[in-house]
KEROTI-982556 format. One record per residue (C-alpha): residue in three letters; x, y, z. Coordinates in pm, 1 decimal, padded with zeros to 6 digits. Example, Ala and Ser with C-alpha at 12.3 -4.5 7.8 and 13.67 -1.06 7.14 Angstrom:
residues 2
<bakol code="Ala" c1="01230.0" c2="-00450.0" c3="00780.0"/>
<bakol code="Ser" c1="01367.0" c2="-00106.0" c3="00714.0"/>
//
This chain:
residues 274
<bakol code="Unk" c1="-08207.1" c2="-01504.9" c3="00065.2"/>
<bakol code="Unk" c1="-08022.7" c2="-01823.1" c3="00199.3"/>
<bakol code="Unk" c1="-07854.0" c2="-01744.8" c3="00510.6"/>
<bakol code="Unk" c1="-07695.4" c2="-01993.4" c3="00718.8"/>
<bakol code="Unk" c1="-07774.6" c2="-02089.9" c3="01072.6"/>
<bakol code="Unk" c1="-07646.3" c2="-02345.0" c3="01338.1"/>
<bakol code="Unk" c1="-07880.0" c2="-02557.5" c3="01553.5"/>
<bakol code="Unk" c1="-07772.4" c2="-02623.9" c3="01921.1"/>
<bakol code="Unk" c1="-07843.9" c2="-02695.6" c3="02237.7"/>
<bakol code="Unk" c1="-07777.5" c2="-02733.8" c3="02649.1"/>
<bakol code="Unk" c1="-07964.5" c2="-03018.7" c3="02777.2"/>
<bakol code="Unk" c1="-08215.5" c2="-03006.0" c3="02539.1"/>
<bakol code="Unk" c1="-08281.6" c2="-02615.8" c3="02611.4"/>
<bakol code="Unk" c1="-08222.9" c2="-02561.4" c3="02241.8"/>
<bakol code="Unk" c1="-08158.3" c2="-02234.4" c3="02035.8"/>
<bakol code="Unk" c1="-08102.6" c2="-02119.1" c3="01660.2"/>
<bakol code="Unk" c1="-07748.4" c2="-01926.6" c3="01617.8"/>
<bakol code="Unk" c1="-07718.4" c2="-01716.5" c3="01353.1"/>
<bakol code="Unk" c1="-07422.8" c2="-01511.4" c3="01324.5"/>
<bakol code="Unk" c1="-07418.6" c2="-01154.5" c3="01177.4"/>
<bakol code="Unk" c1="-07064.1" c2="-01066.3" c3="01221.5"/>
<bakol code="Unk" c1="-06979.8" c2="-01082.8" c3="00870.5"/>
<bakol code="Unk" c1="-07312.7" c2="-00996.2" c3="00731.3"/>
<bakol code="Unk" c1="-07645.1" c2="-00820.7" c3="00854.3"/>
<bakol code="Unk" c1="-07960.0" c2="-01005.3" c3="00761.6"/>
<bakol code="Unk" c1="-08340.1" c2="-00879.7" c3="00809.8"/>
<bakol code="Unk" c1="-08454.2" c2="-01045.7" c3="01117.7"/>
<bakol code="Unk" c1="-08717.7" c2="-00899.6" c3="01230.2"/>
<bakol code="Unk" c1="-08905.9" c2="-01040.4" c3="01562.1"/>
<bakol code="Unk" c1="-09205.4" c2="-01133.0" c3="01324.6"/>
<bakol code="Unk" c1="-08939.5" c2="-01370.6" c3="01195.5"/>
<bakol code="Unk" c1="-08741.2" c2="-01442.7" c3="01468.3"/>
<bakol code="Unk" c1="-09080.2" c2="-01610.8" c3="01578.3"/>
<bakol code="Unk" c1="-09184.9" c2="-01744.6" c3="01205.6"/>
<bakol code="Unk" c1="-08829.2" c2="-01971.7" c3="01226.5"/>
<bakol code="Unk" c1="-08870.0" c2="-02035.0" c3="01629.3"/>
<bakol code="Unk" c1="-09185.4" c2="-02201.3" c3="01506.8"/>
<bakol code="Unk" c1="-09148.7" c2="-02610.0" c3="01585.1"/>
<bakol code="Unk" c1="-09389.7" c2="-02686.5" c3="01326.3"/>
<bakol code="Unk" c1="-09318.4" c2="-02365.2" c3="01053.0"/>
<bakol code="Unk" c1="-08974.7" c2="-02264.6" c3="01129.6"/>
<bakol code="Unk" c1="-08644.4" c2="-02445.7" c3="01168.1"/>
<bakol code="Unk" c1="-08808.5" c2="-02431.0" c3="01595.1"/>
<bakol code="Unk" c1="-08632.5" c2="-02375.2" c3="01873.3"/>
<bakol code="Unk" c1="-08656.8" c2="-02229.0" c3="02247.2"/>
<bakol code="Unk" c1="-08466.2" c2="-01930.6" c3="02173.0"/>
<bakol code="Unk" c1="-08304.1" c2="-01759.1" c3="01864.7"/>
<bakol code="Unk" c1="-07971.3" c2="-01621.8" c3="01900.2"/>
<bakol code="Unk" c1="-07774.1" c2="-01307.4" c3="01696.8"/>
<bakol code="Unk" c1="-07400.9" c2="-01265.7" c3="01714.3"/>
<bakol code="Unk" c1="-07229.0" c2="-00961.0" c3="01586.7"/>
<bakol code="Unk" c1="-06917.4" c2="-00755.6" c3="01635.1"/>
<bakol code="Unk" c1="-06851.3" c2="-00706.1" c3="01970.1"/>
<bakol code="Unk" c1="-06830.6" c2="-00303.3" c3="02093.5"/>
<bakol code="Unk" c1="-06728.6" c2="-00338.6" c3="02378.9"/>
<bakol code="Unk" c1="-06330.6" c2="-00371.2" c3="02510.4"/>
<bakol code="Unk" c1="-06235.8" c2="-00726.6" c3="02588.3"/>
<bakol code="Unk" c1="-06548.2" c2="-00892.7" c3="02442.0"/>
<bakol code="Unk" c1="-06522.0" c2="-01119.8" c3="02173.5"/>
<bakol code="Unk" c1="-06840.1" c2="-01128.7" c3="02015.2"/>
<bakol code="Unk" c1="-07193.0" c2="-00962.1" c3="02088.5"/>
<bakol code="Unk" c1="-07471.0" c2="-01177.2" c3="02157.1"/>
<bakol code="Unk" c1="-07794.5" c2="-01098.6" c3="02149.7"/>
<bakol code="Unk" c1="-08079.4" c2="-01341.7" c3="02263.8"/>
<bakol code="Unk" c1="-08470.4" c2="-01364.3" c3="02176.9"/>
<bakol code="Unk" c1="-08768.8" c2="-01567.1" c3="02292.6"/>
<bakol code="Unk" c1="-08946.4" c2="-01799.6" c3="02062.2"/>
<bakol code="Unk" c1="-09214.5" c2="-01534.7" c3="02019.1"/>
<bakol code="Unk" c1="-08961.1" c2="-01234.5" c3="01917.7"/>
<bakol code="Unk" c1="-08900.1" c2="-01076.9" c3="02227.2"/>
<bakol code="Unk" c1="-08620.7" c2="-01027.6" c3="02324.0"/>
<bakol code="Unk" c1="-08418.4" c2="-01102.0" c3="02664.1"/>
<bakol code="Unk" c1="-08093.8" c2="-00932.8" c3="02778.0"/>
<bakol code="Unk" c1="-07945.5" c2="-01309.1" c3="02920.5"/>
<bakol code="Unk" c1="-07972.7" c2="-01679.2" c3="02816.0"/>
<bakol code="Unk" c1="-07731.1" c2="-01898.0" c3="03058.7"/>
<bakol code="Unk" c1="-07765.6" c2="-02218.7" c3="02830.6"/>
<bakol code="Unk" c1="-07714.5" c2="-02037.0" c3="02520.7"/>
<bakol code="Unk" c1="-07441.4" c2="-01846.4" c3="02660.1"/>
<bakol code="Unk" c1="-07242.9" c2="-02182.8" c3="02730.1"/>
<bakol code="Unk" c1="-07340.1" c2="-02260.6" c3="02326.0"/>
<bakol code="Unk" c1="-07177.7" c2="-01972.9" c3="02209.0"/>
<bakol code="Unk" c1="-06871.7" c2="-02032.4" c3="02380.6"/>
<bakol code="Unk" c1="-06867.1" c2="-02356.5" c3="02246.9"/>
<bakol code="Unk" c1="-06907.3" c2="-02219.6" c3="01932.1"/>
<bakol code="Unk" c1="-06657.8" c2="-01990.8" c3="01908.0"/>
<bakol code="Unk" c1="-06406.2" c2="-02245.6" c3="02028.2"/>
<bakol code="Unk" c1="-06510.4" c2="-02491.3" c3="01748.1"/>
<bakol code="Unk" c1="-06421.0" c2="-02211.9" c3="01490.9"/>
<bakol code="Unk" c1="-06093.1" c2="-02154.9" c3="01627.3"/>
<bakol code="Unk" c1="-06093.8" c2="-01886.9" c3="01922.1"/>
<bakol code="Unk" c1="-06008.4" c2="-01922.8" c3="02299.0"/>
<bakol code="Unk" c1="-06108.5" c2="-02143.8" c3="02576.8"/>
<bakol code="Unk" c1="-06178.8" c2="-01841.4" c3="02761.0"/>
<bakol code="Unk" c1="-06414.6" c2="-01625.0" c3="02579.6"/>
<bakol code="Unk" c1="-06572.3" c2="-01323.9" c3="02674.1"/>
<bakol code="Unk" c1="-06979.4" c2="-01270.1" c3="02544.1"/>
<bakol code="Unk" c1="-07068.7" c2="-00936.5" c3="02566.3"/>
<bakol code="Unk" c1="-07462.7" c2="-00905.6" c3="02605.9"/>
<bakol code="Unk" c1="-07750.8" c2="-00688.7" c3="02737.6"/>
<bakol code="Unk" c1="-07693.1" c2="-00797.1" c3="03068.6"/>
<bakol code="Unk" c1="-07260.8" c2="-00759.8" c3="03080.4"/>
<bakol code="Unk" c1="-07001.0" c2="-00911.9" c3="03022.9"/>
<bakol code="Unk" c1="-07022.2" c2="-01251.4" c3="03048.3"/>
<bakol code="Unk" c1="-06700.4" c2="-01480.9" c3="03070.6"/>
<bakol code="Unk" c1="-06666.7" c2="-01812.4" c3="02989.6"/>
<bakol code="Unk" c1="-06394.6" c2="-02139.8" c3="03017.0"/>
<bakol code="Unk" c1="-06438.8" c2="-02439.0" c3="02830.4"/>
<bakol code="Unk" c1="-06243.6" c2="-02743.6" c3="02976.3"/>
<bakol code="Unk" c1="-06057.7" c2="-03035.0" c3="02810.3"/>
<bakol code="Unk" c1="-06377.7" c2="-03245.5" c3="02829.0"/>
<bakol code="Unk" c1="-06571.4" c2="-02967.1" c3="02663.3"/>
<bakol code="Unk" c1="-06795.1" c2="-02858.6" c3="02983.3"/>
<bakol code="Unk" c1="-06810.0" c2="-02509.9" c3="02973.1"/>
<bakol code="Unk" c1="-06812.2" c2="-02305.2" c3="03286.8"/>
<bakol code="Unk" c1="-07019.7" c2="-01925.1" c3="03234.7"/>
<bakol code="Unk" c1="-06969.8" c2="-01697.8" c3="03474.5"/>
<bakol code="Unk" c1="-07317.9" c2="-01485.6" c3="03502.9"/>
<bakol code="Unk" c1="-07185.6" c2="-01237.0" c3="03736.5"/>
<bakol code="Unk" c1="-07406.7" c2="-01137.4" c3="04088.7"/>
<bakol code="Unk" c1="-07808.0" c2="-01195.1" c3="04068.1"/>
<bakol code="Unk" c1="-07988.7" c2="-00852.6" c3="04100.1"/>
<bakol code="Unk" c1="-08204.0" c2="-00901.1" c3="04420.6"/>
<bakol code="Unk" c1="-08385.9" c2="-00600.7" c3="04449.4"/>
<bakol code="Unk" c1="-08731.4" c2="-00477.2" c3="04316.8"/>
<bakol code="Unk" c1="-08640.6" c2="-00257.1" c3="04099.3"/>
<bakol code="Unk" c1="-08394.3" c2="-00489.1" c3="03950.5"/>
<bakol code="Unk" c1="-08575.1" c2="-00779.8" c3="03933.3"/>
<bakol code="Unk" c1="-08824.2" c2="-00571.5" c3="03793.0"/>
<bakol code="Unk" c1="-09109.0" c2="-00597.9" c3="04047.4"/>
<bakol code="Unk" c1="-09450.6" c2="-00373.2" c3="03979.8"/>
<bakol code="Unk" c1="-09374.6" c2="-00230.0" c3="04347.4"/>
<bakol code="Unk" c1="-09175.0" c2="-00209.2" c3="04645.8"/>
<bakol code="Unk" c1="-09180.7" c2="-00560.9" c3="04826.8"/>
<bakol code="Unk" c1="-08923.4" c2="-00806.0" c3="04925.0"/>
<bakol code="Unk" c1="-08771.9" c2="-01015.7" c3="04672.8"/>
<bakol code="Unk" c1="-08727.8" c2="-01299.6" c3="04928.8"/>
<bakol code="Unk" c1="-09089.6" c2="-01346.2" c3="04965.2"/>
<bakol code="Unk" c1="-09334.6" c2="-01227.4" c3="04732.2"/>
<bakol code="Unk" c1="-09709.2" c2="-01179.8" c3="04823.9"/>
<bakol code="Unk" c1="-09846.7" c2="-01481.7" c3="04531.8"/>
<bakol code="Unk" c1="-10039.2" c2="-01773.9" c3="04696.1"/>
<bakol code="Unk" c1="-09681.6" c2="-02070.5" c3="04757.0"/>
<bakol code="Unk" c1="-09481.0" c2="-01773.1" c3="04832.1"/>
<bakol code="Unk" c1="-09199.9" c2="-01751.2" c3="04614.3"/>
<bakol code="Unk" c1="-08894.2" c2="-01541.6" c3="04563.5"/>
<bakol code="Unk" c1="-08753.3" c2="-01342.7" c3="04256.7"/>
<bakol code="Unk" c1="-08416.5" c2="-01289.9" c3="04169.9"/>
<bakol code="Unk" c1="-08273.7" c2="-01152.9" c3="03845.5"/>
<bakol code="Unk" c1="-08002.7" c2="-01292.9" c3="03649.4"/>
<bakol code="Unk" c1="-08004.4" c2="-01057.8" c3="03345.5"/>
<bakol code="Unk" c1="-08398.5" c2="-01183.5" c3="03354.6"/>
<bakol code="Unk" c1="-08643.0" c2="-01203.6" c3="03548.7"/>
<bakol code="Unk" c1="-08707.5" c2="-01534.7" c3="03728.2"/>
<bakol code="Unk" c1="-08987.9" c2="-01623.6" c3="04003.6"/>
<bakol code="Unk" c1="-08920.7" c2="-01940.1" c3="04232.2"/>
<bakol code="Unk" c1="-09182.1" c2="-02167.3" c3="04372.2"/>
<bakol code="Unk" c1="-09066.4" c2="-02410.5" c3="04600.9"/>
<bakol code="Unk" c1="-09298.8" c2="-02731.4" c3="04606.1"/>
<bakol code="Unk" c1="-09285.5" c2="-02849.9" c3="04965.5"/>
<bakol code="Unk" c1="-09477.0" c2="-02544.7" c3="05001.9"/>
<bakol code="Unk" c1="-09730.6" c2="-02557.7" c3="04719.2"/>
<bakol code="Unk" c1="-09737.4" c2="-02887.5" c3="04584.5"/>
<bakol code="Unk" c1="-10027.8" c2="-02893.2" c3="04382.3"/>
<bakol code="Unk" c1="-09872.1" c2="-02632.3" c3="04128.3"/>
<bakol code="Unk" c1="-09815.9" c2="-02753.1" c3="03784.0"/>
<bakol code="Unk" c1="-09538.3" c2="-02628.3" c3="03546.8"/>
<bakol code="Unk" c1="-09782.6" c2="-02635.7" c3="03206.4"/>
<bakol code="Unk" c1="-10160.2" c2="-02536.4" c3="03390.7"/>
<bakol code="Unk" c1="-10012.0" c2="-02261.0" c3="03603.4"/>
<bakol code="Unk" c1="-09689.7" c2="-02134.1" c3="03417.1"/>
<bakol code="Unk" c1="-09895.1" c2="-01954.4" c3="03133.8"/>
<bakol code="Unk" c1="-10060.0" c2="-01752.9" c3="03441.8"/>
<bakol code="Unk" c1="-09785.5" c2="-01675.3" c3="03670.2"/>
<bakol code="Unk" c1="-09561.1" c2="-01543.2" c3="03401.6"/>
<bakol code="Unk" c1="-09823.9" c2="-01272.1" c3="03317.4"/>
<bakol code="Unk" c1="-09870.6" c2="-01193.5" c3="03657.8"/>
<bakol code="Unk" c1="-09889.4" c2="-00814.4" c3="03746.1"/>
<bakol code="Unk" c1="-09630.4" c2="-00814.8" c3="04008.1"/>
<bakol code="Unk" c1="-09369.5" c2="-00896.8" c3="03665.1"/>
<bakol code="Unk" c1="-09391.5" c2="-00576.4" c3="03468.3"/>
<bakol code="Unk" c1="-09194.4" c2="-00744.6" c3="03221.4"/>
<bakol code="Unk" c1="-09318.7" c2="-01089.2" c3="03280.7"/>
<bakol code="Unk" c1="-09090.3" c2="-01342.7" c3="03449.1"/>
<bakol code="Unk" c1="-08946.2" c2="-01689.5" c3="03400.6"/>
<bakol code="Unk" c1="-09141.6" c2="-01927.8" c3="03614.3"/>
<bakol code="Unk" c1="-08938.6" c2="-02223.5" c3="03823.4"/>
<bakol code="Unk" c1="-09102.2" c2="-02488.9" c3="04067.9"/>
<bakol code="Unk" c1="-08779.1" c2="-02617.2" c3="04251.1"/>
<bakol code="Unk" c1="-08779.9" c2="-02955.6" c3="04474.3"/>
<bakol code="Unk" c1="-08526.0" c2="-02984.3" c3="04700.5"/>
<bakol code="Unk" c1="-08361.7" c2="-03310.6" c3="04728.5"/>
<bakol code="Unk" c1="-08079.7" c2="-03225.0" c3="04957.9"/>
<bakol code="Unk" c1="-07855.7" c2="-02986.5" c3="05060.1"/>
<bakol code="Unk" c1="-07631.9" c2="-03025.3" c3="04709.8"/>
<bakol code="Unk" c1="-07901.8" c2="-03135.0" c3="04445.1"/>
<bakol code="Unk" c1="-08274.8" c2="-02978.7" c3="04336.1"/>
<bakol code="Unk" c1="-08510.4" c2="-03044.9" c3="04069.6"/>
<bakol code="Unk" c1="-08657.5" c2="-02800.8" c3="03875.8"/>
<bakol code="Unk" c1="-08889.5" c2="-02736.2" c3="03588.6"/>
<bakol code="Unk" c1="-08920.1" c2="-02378.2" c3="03421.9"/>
<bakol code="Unk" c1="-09176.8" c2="-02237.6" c3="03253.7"/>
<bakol code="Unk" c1="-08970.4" c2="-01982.3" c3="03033.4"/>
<bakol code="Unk" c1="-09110.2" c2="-01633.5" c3="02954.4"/>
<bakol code="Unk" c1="-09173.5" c2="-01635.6" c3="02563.8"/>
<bakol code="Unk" c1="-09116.4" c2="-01988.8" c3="02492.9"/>
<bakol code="Unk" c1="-09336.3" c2="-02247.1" c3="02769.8"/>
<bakol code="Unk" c1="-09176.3" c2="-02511.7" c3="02917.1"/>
<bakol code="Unk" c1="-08843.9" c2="-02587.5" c3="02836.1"/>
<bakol code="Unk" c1="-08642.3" c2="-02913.3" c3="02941.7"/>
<bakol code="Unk" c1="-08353.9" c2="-02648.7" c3="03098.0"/>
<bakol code="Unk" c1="-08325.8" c2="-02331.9" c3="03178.6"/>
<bakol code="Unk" c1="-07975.5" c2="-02244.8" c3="03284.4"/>
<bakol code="Unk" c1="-08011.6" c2="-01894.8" c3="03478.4"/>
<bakol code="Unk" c1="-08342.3" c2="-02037.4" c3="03637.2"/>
<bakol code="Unk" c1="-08106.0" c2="-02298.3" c3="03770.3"/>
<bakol code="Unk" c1="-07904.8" c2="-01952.0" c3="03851.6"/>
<bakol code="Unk" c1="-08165.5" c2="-01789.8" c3="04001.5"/>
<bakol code="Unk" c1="-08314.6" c2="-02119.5" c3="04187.0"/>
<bakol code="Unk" c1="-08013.7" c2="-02180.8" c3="04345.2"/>
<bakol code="Unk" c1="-07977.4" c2="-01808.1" c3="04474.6"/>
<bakol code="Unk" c1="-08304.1" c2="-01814.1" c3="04621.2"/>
<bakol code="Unk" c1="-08245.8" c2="-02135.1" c3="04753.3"/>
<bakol code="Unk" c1="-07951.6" c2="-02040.7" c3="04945.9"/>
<bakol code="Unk" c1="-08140.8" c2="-01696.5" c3="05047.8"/>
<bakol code="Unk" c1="-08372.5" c2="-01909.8" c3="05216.2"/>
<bakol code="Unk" c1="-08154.6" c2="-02142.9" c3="05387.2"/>
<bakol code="Unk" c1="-08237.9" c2="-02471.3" c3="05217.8"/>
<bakol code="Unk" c1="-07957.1" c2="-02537.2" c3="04980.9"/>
<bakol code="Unk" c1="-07533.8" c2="-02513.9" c3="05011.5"/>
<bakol code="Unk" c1="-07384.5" c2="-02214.8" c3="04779.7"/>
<bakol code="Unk" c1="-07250.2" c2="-02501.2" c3="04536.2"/>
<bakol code="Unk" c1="-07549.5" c2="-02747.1" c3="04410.2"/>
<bakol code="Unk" c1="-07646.2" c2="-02972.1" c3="04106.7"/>
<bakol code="Unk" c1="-07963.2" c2="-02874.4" c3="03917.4"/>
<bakol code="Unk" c1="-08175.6" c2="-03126.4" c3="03805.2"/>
<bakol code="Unk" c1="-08433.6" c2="-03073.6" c3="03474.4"/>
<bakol code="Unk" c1="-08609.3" c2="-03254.5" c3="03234.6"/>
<bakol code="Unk" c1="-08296.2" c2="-03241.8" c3="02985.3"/>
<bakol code="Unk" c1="-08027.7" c2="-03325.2" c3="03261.5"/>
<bakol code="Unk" c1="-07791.0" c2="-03148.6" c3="03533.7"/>
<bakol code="Unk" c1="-07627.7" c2="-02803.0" c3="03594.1"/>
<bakol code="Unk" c1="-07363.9" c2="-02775.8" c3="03866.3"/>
<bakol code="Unk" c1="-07398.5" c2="-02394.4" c3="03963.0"/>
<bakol code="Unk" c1="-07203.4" c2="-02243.6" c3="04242.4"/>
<bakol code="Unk" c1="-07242.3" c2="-01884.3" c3="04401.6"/>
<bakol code="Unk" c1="-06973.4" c2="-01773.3" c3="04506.4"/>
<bakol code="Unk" c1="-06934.0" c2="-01574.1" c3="04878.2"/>
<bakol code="Unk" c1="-06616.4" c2="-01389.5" c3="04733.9"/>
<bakol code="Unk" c1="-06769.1" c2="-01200.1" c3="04505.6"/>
<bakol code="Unk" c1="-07130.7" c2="-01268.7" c3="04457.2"/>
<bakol code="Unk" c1="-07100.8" c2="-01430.1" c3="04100.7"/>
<bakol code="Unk" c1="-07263.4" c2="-01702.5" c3="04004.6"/>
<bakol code="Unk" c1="-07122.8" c2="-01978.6" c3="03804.7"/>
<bakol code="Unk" c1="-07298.9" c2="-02220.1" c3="03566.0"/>
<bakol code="Unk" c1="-07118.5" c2="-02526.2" c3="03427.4"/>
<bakol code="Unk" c1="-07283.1" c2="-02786.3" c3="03189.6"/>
<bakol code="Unk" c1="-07248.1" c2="-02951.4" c3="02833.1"/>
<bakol code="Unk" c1="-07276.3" c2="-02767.9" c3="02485.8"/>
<bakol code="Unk" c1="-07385.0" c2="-02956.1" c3="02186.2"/>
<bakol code="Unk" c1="-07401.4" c2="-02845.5" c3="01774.7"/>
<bakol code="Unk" c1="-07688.1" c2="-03094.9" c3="01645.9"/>
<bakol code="Unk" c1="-07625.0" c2="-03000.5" c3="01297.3"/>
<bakol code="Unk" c1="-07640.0" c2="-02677.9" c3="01070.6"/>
<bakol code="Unk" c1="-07784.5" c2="-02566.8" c3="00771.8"/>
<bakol code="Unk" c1="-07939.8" c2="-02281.5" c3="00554.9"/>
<bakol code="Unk" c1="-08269.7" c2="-02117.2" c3="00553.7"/>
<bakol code="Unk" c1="-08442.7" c2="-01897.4" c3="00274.8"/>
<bakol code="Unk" c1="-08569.4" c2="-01612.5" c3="00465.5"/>
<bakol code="Unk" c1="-08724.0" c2="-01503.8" c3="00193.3"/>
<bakol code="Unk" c1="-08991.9" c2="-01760.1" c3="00297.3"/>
<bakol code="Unk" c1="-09061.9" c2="-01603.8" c3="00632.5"/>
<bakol code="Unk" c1="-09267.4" c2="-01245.7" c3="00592.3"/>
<bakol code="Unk" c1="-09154.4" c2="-00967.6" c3="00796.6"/>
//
């Protein structure tokens, strides 16, 4: 079976889109990981599914996976793709993504920046999720960190305070760690002023990617938590720079970056076991 598929990306952070609103096809997570595969598979950081939306207002379902088949209720780079994509084929600048984490609005501007708004970061324990009761803003793990959740789990380490951590040697670790009952997206911020970080994440599912648009979410939450940062801020990463803002109105944060198709094409899934 040849289905088709469309490659894209956020600042390198790049995904598979296949889209099932038409058509169901058999993708399993064995194979949602078989085609993530760099070296196998058509490779990517995450695979994405869109189909009908079900919910009122929402224009389209989206449903996001990890380069190893799990799945994760929020993706903030592939969240600005999908807008893109649906205004390529013809629908608004203002979409609306329903996904496992809520509704999800987005704006696309003249220039083709697209603007997501990932509503309020869950700060609690049981949201994040946490294993137990402890605060968010300072977690008990040698550099102490903070957690925040923006539809995901995300842990940040803040490198004035433990400089010696590295992204590859000590990711793999402090995803798995047992505080993360679901295991968490690892980011090692450096501030560089009061309007600009750097960060690397180590994604849950996938390694290190070169972005990682809600850990620039979540960074920048736990950054202003703590003082260091203003509630508006450019992100930094491997791939290039986020502007994300958190608003004081309303809590929501908003994530605003380039889109980018790199080509599409057709797959025989037939080819990929399930």
């Amino acid at each position: 079976m040849m289905i088709p598929f469309y490659k894209m990306h956020g600042l390198g952070n790049d995904f598979v889109v296949v889209d099932e609103r038409t058509e169901r096809f058999d993708l399993t997570p064995a194979r949602i990981a078989a085609l993530s595969d760099r070296h196998r598979g058509i490779g990517c950081d995450q695979f994405v599914i869109l189909r009908p939306a079900c919910q009122t207002g929402a224009d389209v379902f989206v449903r996001f996976f990890n380069a190893d088949g799990s799945e994760s209720a929020a993706c903030g780079n592939a969240s600005r793709c999908v807008a893109a994509l649906l205004r390529q084929q013809g629908g608004s600048t203002a979409p609306v993504l329903q996904t496992r984490a809520g509704l999800l609005a987005a704006r696309i501007d003249a220039a083709g920046e697209v603007t997501v708004d990932m509503g309020p970061p869950a700060l609690g324990w049981r949201d994040v999720p946490l294993a137990r009761d402890i605060d968010t803003l300072h977690l008990p793990i040698e550099g102490d960190p903070a957690a925040a959740s923006m539809g995901n789990p995300h842990v940040t380490f803040f490198l004035a305070d433990v400089p010696g951590l590295d992204p590859r040697e000590d990711g793999p670790m402090l995803e798995r760690h047992p505080l993360f009952p679901e295991r968490a997206n690892v980011g090692f911020a450096r501030i560089l002023s009061r309007g600009a970080l750097r960060l690397r994440v180590w994604e849950r599912g996938s390694g290190l990617t070169l972005a990682c648009g809600s850990g620039a979410c979540a960074t920048v939450v736990n950054a202003v938590r703590r003082g260091l940062v203003d509630r508006t801020c450019r992100v930094d990463m491997d791939g290039g720079s986020l502007s994300i803002t958190w608003r004081e109105a309303d809590g929501h944060v908003l994530m605003t970056g380039p889109a980018v198709t790199s080509f599409v094409g057709t797959v025989d899934l037939d080819g990929y076991p399930s």
